[in-house]
N, C-alpha and C positions, 0 to 999 in steps of 0.2 A: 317538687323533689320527692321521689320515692322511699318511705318511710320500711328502712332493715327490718326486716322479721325471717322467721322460718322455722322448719322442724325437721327431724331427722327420725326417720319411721324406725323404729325397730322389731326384730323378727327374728324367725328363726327361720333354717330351709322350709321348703315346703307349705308355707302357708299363704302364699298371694301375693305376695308381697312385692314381685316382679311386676305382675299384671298391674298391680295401686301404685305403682311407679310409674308406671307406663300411662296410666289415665289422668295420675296429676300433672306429669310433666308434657302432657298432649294439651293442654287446658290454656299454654303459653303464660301464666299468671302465677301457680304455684309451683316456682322453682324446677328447678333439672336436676329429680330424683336420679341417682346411681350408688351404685357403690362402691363409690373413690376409696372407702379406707379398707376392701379386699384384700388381704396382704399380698394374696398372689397373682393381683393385680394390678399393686401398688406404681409397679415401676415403668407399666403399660401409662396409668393415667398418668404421671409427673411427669414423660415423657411427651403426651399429648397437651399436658398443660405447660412445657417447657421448665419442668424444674429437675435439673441435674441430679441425675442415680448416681447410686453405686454400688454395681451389683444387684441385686433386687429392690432396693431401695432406696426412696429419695435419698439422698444426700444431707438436703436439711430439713424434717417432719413439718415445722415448723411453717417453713414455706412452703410446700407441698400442703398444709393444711388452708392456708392465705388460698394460695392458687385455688385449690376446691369451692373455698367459702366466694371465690369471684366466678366459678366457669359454673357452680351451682346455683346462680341467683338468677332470676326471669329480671326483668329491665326493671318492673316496679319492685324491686328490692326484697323478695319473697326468694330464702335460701332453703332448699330442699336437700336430703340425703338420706339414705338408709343404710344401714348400721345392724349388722348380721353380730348375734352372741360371741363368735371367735374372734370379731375383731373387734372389741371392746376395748379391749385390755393396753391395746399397743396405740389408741385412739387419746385413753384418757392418762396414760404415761407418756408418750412421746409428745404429747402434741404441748407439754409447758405446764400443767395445771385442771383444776377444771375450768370451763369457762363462767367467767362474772356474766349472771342474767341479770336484764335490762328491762325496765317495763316503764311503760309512761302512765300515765292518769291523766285522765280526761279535767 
């Protein structure tokens, strides 16, 4: 069983961060970086991911976040995404909370 992990690159324009997108998610192991929570891109991906808009926006954030954290994971359970400064805000308000981190011990 593939044991959940991942991280989500943050950045700002112009600093690489395309490209280190591009070389992690080439690698088939660490995750399928993108920028699902783009807002003005929002309704591009939920649509790809099959989750009901309206308007420009998912319908429910919430699943639209579910959907990401499944279409952003490589098979061994490694969830990748990057997370641009303007979309922060509507990431860590819409989506329920922040999230409870999980860590195990050897």
């Amino acid at each position: 069983m593939a044991v959940r992990s991942g991280y989500i690159l943050c950045g700002t324009p112009r600093t690489g961060s395309t490209l280190l997108c591009s070389l992690l998610g080439s690698t088939g192991v660490l995750g399928r970086p993108e920028s699902y929570f783009r807002e003005p891109d929002e309704a591009t991906w939920a649509q790809r991911l099959g989750v009901p808009i309206e308007g420009a926006r998912a319908r429910n954030y919430r699943g639209f976040v579910g959907a990401v954290s499944d279409a952003a994971r490589t098979e061994n359970g490694v969830f990748g995404a990057r997370i641009m400064w303007g979309s922060l805000e509507r990431v860590t308000t819409d989506s329920g909370g922040p999230a409870t981190r999980r860590t195990s011990r050897l």
